[in-house]
Wavefront OBJ file of the C-alpha trace (Angstrom):
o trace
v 80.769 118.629 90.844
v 78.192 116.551 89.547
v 79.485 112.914 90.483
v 79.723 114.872 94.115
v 76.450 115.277 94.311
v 75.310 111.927 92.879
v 77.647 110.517 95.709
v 76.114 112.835 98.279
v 72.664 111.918 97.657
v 73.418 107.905 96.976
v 75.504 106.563 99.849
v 74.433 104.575 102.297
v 74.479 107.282 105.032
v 72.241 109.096 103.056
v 69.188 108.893 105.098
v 71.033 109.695 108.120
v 70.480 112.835 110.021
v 72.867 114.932 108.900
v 74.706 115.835 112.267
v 75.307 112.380 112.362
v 77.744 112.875 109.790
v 78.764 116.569 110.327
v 79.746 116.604 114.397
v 82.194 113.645 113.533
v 83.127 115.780 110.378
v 84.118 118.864 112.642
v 85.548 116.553 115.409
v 88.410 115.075 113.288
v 89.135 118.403 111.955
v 89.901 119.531 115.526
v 91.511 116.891 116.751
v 94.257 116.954 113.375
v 93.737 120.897 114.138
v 94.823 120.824 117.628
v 96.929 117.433 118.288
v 100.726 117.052 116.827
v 99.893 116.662 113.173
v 103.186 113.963 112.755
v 101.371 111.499 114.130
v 97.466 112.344 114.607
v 96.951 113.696 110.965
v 97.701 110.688 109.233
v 95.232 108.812 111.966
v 92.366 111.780 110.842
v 93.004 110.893 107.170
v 92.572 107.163 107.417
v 89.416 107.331 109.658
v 87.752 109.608 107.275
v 88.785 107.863 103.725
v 87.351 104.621 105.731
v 84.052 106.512 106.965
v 84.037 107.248 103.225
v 84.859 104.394 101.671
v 83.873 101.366 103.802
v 81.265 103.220 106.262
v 78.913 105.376 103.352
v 80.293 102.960 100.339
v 81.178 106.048 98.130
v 83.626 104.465 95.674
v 87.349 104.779 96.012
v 87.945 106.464 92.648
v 85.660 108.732 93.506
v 87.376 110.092 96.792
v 90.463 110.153 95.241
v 89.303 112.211 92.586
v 87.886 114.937 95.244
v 90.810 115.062 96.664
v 93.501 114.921 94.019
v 93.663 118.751 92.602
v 93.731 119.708 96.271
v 96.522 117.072 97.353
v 98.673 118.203 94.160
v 98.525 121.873 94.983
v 99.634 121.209 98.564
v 102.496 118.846 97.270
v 103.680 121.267 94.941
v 103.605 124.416 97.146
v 105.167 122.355 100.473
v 108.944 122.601 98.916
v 108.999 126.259 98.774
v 108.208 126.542 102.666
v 111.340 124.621 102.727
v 113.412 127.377 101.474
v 114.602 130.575 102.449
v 116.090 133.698 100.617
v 120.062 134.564 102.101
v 119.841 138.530 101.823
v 123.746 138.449 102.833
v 124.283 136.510 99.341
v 122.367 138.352 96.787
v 118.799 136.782 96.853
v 120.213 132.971 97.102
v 117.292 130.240 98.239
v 118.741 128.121 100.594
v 117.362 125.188 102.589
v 115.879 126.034 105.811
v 115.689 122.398 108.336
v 112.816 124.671 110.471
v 110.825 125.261 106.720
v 111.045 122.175 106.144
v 109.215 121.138 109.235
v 106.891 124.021 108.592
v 106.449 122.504 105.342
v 105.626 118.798 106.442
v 103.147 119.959 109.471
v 101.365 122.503 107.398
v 101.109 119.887 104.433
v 99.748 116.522 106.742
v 97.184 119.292 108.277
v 95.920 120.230 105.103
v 95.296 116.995 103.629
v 93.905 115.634 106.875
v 91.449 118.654 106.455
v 90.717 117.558 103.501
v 89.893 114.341 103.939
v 86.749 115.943 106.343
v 85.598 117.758 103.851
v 85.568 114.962 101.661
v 83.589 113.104 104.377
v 80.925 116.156 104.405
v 80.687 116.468 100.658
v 80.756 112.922 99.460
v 78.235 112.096 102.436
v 75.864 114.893 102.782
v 73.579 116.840 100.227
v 74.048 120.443 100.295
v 70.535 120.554 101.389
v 70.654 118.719 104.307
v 73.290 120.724 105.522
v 71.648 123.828 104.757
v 68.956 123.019 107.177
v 70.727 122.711 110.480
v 72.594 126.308 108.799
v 69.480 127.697 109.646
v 68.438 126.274 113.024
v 72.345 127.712 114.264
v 71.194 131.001 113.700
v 72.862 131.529 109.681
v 70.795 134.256 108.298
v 68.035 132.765 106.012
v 69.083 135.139 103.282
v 72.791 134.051 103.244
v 71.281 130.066 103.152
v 69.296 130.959 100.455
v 71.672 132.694 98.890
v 73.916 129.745 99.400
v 71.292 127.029 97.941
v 70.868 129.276 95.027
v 74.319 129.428 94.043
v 74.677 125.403 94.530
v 71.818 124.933 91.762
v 73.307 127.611 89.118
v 76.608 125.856 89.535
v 74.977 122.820 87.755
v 73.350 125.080 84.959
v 76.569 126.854 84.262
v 78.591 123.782 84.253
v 76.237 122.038 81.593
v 76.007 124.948 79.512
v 80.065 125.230 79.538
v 80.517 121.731 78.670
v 77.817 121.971 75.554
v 79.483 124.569 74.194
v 82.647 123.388 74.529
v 81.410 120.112 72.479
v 80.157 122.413 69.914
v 83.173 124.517 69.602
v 85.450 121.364 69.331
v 83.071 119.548 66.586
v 83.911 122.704 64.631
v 87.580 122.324 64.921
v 87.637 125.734 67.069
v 90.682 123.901 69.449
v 92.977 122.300 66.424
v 95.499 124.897 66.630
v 96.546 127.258 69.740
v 95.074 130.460 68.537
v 91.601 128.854 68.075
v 91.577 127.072 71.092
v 92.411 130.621 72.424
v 89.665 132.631 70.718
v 87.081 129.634 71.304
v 87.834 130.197 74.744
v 87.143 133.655 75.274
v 83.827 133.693 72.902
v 82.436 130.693 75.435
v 83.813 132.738 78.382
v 81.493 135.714 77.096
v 78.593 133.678 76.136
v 78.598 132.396 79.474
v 79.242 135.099 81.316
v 76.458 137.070 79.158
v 73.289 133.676 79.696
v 74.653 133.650 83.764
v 73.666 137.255 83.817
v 70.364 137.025 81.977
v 69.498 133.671 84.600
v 70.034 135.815 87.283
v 68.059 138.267 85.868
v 65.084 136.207 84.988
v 65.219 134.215 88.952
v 64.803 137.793 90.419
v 61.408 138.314 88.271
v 60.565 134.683 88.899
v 61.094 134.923 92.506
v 59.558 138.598 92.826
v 56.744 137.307 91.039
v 55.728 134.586 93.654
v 56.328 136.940 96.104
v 59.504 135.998 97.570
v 60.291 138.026 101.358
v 63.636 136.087 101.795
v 63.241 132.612 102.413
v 61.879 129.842 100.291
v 59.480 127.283 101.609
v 59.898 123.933 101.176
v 58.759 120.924 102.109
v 61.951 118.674 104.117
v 61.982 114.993 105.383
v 63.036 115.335 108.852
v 65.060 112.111 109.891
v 65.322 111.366 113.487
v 68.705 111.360 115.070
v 70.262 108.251 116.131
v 72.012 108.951 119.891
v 73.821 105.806 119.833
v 74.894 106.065 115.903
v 76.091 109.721 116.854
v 77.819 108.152 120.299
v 79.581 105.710 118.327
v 81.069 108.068 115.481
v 81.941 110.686 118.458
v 83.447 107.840 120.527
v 85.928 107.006 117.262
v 86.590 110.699 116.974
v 87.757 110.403 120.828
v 90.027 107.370 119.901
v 91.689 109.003 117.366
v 92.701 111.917 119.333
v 93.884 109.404 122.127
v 95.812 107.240 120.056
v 97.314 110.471 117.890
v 98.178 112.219 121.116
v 100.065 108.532 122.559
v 101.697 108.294 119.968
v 103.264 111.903 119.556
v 104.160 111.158 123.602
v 105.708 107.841 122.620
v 107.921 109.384 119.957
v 108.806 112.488 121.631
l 1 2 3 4 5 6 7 8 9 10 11 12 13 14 15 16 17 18 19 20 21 22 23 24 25 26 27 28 29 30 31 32 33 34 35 36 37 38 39 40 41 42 43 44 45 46 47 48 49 50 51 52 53 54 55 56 57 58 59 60 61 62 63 64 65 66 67 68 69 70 71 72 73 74 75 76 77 78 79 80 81 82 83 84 85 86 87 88 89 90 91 92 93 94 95 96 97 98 99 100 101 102 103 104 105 106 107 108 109 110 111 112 113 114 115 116 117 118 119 120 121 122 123 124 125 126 127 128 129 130 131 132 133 134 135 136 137 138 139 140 141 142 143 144 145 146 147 148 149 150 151 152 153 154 155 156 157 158 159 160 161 162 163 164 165 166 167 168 169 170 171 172 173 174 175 176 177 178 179 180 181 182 183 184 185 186 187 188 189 190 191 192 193 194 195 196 197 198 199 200 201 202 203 204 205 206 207 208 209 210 211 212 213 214 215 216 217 218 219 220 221 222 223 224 225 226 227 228 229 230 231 232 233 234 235 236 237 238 239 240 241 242 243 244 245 246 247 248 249 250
């Protein structure tokens, strides 16, 4: 979570408007939403690991870590949609040709989905994002709430991984039942200090006299037509050459 947001806030697209990045974002996901995913998915996943990569200079590794725990769950789930139960013989899994299909469509959509919200995550700071939220009509309250969640996910991470240090330099994970019972006392601990920071925002917050939004001061970055043009135009070209080539093949 944390090297995302380090990305997010260091590329070079960072001082782009942020529906520079986002409009392209959404227009790849239609396009490997809506086009034959056999051949326009792959296309979506390659234009947005190079927007990535090349375009915002987020590091390889990096990418491929976002993406990995996602990719792996999709690669191990896809063989069961390849199966089927035979009711006639007791229960048996047998291979179904039409799962399989299911399996490989479903499977090239998803990780060409993915690889847009890598593009938004790796390129964009939550709190850019959160901005145009509000200007589409999101309720300020649910942005808020939103922003607010984002920063206790960095408090609760760092307090999990300090105690976990702590635990381990006292041997509390050299043998399975330790591990176990180290587990569920930093579970608690957590769960008790996430309660008492909630608590203590709410009198912090009521206390400056909060009404539902915060305040803040935002750089506003103009919006580049012809950067947006460009990025929409190779959103376009995908499509096109996704949807020739599913004609070609059929």
């Amino acid at each position: 979570m944390m090297a995302i947001d380090r990305h997010a806030w260091t590329n070079r697209w960072r001082d782009w408007h942020p529906a520079e990045k986002l409009l392209p974002a959404f227009g790849l996901l239609w396009v490997a939403v809506v086009l034959p995913p056999l051949t326009t998915a792959p296309l979506v996943l390659i234009v947005a690991a190079s927007a990535v990569v090349w375009g915002a200079g987020v590091p390889l590794r990096a990418l491929l870590a976002f993406m990995a725990a996602p990719a792996a769950f999709l690669v191990v789930g896809a063989p069961f949609l390849a199966l089927s139960l035979d009711l006639s013989a007791g229960l048996t899994p047998r291979f179904s040709p039409q799962g399989a299909g299911v399996a490989l469509t479903s499977t090239l959509r998803a990780l060409a989905a993915l690889s847009c919200l890598a593009f938004v995550a790796l390129t964009t700071p939550v709190v850019d994002w959160a901005a145009l939220l509000r200007r589409a009509g999101v309720p300020s309250g649910v942005v808020e709430l939103i922003l607010l969640m984002y920063r206790l996910i960095f408090g609760f991470v760092e307090r999990a991984l300090a105690g976990r240090r702590a635990q381990a330099a006292r041997l509390g994970y050299s043998r399975f039942d330790r591990a176990l019972r180290s587990s569920g006392l930093l579970a608690g601990n957590l769960f008790q200090r996430g309660l008492t920071r909630a608590r203590w925002l709410e009198i912090g917050l009521a206390a400056r006299g909060y009404r539902g939004e915060l305040r803040v001061l935002r750089e506003e970055r103009p919006l580049s037509r012809a950067r947006l043009a460009v990025a929409m135009l190779g959103v376009g070209l995908t499509g096109l050459a996704g949807g020739l080539l599913a004609r070609a093949l059929s």
